[in-house]
N, C-alpha and C positions, 0 to 999 in steps of 0.2 A: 584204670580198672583194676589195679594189681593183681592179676589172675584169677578174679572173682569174675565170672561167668553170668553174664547179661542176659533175660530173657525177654524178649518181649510175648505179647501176649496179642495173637491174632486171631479176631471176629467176623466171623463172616455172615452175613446177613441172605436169605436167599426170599423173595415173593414168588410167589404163585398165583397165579389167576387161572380159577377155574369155569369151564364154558361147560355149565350143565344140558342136558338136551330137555327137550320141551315139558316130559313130564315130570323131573324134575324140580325142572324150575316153578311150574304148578304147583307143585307140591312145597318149595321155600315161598313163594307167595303166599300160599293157603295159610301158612304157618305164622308166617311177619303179620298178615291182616288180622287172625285171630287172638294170637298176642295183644298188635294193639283194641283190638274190640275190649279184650279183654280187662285190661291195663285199666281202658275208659270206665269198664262196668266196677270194677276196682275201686278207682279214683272215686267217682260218682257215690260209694257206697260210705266212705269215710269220709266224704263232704257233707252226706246227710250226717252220719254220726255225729261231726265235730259240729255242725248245727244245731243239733238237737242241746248236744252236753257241753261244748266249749272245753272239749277235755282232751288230753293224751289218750291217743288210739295205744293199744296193747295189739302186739305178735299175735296171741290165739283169738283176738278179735278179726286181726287179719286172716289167720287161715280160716275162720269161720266162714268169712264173707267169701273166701275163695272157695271153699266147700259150699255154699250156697249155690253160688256163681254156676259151678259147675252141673250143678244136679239141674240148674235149669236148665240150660243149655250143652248137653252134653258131644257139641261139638269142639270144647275147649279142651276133651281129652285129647285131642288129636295132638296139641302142646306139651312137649315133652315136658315133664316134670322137674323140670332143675331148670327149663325157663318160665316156668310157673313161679320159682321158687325165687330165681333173678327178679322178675317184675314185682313179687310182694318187698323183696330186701329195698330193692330203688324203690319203691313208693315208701317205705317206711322212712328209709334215709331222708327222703324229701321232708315227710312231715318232719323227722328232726330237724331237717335244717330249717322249715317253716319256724317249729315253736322258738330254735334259738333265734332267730332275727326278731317274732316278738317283745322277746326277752331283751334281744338289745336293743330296740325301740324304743322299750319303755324306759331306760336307761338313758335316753336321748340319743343315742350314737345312729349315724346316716350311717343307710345303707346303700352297699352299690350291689350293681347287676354284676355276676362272677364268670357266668358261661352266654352263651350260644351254639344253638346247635339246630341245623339243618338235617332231614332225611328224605328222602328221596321213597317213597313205595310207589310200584304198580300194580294195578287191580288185577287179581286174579283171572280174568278173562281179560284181561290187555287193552280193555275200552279207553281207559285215562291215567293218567298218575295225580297221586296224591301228592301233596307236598306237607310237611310236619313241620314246622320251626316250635322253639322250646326257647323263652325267655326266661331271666331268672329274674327275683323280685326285686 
């Protein structure tokens, strides 16, 4: 060491788990099921689009369809605004990554599956759960 002075560097990691009470937890239910409603009425809306025109969806097409979204159903306010804004960026993401696997399809290159993903919701009055898996193409 010739009198040079070692330091290590210690991280400490700490979890939490919180045990919300009942209304609450209603209330994160209410939120995760709206979301996904909403996510769906989303998706749905740029499936007809890319049917119609076989084209790149555009950002102010998506906040359009999400300002539609909401005027009808104006339960989606209840979704805070920056997870509104999370579910437009991931669906946009996905069509990107949609059009580039087109693109190297047509190039001949196989494609593999990249994720899996599992989620777990229960219904807001607690009758059943839902189960969600999420394959990729």
């Amino acid at each position: 060491m010739n009198g040079d002075i070692s330091y290590m560097e210690l991280t400490r990691a700490y979890r939490f788990r919180i045990y919300p009470d009942e209304k609450r937890q209603q209330l994160l239910n209410e939120e995760i099921w709206l979301s996904h409603i909403f996510y769906n009425k989303l998706l749905e809306r740029t499936i007809k689009e890319y049917a119609n025109d076989k084209s790149k969806i555009s950002r102010k097409v998506f906040n359009g369809y999400m300002k539609d979204i909401m005027q009808e159903d104006k339960r989606f306010l209840k979704i805070y605004s920056q997870t509104r804004q999370d579910i437009r960026d991931r669906l946009i993401k996905a069509y990107q990554n949609f059009f580039k696997r087109v693109q190297r399809r047509k190039k001949g290159e196989k494609i593999r599956s990249a994720f899996h993903v599992t989620a777990h919701l229960t219904n807001i009055n607690h009758s059943h759960t839902h189960r969600i898996t999420v394959h990729s193409i």
